[in-house]
N, C-alpha and C positions, 0 to 999 in steps of 0.2 A: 262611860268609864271616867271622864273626867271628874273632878272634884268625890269620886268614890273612897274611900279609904282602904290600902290593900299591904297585905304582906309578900314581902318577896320570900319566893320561895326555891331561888338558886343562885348560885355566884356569889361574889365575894361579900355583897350585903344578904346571903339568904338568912330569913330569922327577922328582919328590919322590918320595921310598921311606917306607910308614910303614904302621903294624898297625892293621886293622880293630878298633873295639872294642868297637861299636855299630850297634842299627839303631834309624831312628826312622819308624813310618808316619802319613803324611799322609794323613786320609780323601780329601782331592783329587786325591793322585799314586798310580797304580795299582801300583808298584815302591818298597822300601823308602828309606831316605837311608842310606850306611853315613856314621859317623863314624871318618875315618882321623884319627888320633894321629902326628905327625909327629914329635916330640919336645919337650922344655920345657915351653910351655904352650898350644902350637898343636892343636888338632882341627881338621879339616876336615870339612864336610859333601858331600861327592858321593856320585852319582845310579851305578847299576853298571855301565852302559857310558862312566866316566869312568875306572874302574878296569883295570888288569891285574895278575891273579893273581900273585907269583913263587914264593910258599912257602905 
């Protein structure tokens, strides 16, 4: 997933286009966090079924 290019696809960015850059695991959540990079200074933290693949 990393360096992938993906649309979010819920929440307050859904609709946003922006490159995976990161992942961060939570011993609590059984699935990693990606952090999407939207532009400027914005990261986003969603969950994989928030994401859709394009590139």
């Amino acid at each position: 997933m990393i360096g992938k290019t993906v649309m979010i696809t819920r929440g307050e960015h859904c609709g946003k286009v922006g490159q995976v850059l990161d992942s961060i695991v939570f011993p609590q959540v059984k699935e990693p966090v990606w952090c999407v990079y939207l532009g400027g200074t914005v990261t986003v933290p969603c969950c994989r079924d928030e994401l859709e693949v394009i590139v």
